[in-house]
C-alpha positions in Angstrom: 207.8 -23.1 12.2 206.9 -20.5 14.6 210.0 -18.5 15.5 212.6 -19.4 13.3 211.8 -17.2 10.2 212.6 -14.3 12.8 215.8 -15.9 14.3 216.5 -16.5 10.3 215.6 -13.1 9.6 217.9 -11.7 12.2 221.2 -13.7 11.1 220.3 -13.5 7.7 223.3 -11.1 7.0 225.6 -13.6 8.4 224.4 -16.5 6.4 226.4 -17.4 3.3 227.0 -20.7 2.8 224.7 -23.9 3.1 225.7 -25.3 6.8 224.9 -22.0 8.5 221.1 -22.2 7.1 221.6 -25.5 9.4 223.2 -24.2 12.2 220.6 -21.6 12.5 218.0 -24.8 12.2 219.6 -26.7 15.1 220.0 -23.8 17.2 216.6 -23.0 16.9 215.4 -26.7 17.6 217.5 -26.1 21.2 216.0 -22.9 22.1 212.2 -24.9 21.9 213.4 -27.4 24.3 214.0 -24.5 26.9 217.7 -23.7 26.5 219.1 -20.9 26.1 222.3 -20.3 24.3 225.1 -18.2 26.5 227.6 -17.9 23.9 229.8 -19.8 21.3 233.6 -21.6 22.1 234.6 -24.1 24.7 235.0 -22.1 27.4 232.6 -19.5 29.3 233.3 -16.0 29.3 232.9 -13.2 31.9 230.6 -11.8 29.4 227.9 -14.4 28.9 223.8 -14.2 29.0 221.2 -16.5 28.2 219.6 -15.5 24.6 217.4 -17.0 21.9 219.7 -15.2 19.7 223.2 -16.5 18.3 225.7 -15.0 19.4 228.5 -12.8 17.6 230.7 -14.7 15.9 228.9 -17.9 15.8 229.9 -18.5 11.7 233.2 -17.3 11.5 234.2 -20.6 11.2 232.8 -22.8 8.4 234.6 -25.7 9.3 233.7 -26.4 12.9 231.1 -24.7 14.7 231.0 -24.5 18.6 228.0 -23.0 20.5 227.3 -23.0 24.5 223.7 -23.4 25.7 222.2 -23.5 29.6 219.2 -24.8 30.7 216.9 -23.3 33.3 218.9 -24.4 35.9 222.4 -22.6 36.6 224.6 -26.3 36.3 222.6 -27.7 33.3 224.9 -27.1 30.7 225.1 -28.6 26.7 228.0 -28.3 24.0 226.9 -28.0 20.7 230.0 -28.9 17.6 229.3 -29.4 14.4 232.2 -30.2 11.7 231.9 -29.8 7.5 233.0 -32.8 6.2 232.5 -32.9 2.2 229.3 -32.4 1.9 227.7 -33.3 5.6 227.7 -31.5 8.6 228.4 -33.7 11.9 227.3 -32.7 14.7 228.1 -34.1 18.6 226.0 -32.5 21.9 227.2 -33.4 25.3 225.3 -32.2 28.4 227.5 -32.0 31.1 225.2 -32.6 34.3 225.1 -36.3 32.6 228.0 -36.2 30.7 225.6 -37.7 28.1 226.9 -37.5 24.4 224.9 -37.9 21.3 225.4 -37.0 17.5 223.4 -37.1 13.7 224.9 -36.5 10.5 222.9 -34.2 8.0 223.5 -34.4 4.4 224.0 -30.3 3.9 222.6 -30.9 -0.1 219.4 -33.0 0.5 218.1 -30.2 3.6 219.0 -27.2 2.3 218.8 -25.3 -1.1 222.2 -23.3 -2.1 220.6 -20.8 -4.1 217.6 -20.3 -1.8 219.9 -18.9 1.0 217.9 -15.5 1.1 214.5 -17.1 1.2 213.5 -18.6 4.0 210.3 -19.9 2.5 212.5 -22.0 0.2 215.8 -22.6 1.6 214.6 -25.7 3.5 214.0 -28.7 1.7 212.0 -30.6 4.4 212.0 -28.5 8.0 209.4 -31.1 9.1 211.9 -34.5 8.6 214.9 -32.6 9.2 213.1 -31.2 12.8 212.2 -34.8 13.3 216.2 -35.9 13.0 217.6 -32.9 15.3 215.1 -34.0 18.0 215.3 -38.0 18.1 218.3 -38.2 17.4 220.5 -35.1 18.8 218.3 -34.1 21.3 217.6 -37.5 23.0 219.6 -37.1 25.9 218.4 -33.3 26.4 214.7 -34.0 26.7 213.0 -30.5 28.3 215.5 -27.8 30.0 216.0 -28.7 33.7 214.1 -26.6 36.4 215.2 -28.7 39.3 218.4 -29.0 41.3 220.8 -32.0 40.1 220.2 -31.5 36.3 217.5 -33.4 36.2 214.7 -32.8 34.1 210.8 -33.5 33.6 211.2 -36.7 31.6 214.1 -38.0 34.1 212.0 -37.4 37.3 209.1 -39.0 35.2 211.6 -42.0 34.6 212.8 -42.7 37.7 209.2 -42.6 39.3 208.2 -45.1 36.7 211.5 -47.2 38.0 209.7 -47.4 41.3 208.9 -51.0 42.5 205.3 -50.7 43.5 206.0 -54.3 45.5 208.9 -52.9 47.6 208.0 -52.7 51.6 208.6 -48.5 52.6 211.5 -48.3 55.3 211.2 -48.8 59.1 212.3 -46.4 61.2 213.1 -47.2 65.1 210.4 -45.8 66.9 207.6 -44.8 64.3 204.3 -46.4 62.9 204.7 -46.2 59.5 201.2 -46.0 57.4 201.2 -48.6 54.8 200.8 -47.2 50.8 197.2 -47.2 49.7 198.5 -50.3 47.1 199.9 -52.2 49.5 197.8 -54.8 51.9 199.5 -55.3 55.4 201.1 -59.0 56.0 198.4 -61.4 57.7 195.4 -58.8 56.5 194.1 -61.7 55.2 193.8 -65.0 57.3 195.1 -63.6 59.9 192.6 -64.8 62.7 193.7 -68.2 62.1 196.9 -67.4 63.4 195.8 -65.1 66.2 195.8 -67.4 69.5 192.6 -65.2 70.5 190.7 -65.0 67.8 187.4 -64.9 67.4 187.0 -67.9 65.5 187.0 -69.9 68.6 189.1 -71.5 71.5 193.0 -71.3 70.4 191.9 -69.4 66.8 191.7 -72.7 65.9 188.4 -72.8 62.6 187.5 -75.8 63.8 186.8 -77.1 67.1 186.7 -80.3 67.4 183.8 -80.0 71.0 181.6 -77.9 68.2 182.4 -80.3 65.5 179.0 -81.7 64.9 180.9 -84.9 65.4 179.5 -87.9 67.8 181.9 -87.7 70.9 181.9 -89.7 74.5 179.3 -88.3 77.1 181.8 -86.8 79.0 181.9 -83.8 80.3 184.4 -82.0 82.2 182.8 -79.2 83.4 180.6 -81.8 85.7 183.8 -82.5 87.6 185.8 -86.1 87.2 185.5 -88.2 90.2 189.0 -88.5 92.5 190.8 -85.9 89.6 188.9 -82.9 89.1 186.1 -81.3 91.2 182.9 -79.8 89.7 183.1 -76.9 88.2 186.9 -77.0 87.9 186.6 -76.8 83.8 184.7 -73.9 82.4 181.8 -74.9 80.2 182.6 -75.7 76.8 186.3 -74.9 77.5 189.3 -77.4 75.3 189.8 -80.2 77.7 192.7 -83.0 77.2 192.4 -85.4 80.2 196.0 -86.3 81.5 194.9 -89.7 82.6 192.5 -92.5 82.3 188.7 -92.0 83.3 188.4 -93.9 86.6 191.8 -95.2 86.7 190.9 -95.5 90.8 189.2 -98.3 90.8 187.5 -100.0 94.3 189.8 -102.5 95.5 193.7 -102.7 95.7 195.4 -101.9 92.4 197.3 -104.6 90.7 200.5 -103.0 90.8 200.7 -101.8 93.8 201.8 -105.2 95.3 204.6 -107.4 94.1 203.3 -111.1 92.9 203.6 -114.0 94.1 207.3 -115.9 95.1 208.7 -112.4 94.6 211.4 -112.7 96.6 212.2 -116.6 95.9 215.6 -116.7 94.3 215.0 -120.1 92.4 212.1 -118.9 90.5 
């Protein structure tokens, strides 16, 4: 594992006892995601930097280790603990731009080798299942380092662009055409001419007209003009015509009901 036999190298004088082989494991399984660590305690000091290194004091004590790590943005910030109980070493990480927690319990016997503690070719029992545990289990809410303002990093932003409804309608705003997205077809696209009153699919957008049917309809035709209603040439060829009254209703002669009938006026009838 590229990296760590140096970092192990380094703090080698410091490590004598099982769970600081593991400390110096975890630590280095940080530093890959793109943290650095800025120094160990609770609280920051005047005096801190951003190292791949641990810092001084980091094992003094065996029975709960505390280590401070920052991200690549200034306010990305993760607490690292890790307690000796009997023979495990529990660890809890919280980040604080998410106040996310998470934790994973290593059995110190079954990943490291007591009388190995010099040799780093041997101290590890398995660095490729015990990597596998610091990252899906302690690292899941870390992901990459941040390197943009909020905390957020690459897998969040690529989260919440997944989280995007590809159906929702962008925002109007007073005043502006808005372009529609490339995956989205404008309302009445389709079928729309049937609802445009000037379309081009004929008189009143209507798709069938009932003049251009093909249909068998009464010889009449408005454009020649309707005698004592409408002059010649007062409907435009082949225009929508709905008479508003009966064909000829002036008939020669008086009409019927324009005179009263007969004994109208006789009381006794």
């Amino acid at each position: 594992m590229a990296g760590l036999e140096v970092l192990y190298t380094c703090v080698g004088g410091r490590i004598d006892c099982p769970q600081d082989a593991v400390i110096c494991f975890v630590h280095w399984e940080i530093i890959k995601s793109g943290y650095r660590c800025v120094g160990s305690g609770d609280t920051a000091c005047a005096g801190d930097r951003r190292s791949e290194l641990l810092p001084a004091g980091w094992s003094d004590n065996k029975e709960l280790y505390s280590l401070r790590y920052q991200g690549n943005n200034s306010e990305d910030h993760i607490l690292l603990k890790a307690i000796t109980a009997d023979s495990s070493l529990i660890f809890n990480l919280m980040r604080s731009s998410t106040q996310q927690v998470s934790d994973l319990t290593i059995s110190i016997s079954e990943q490291v080798d007591a009388d190995q503690l010099d040799a780093f070719d041997s101290v590890f029992r398995d660095m490729a299942g015990l990597s596998d545990m610091v990252k899906t289990q302690l690292l899941a809410v870390v992901g990459q380092a941040s390197e943009r303002p909020g905390g957020r990093s690459r897998r969040e932003d690529e989260e919440r662009r997944r989280g995007e409804d590809p159906l929702r309608m962008p925002p109007r705003r007073p005043g502006s055409q808005q372009p529609w997205p490339d995956h989205m077809v404008p309302p009445f696209a389709t079928g729309g001419a049937d609802l445009d009153p000037f379309g081009a699919r004929g008189p009143g957008g209507m798709i069938m007209d009932p003049l251009r049917s093909g249909y068998p309809r009464s010889g009449l035709d408005p454009s020649s003009g309707i005698p004592d209603i409408l002059p010649p040439g007062a409907v435009p060829p082949g225009a929508r015509f709905d008479p508003f009254g009966p064909v000829g209703r002036h008939r020669p002669g008086p009409d019927p009901d324009h005179m009263p009938p007969p004994g109208y006026d006789d009381m006794f009838m």
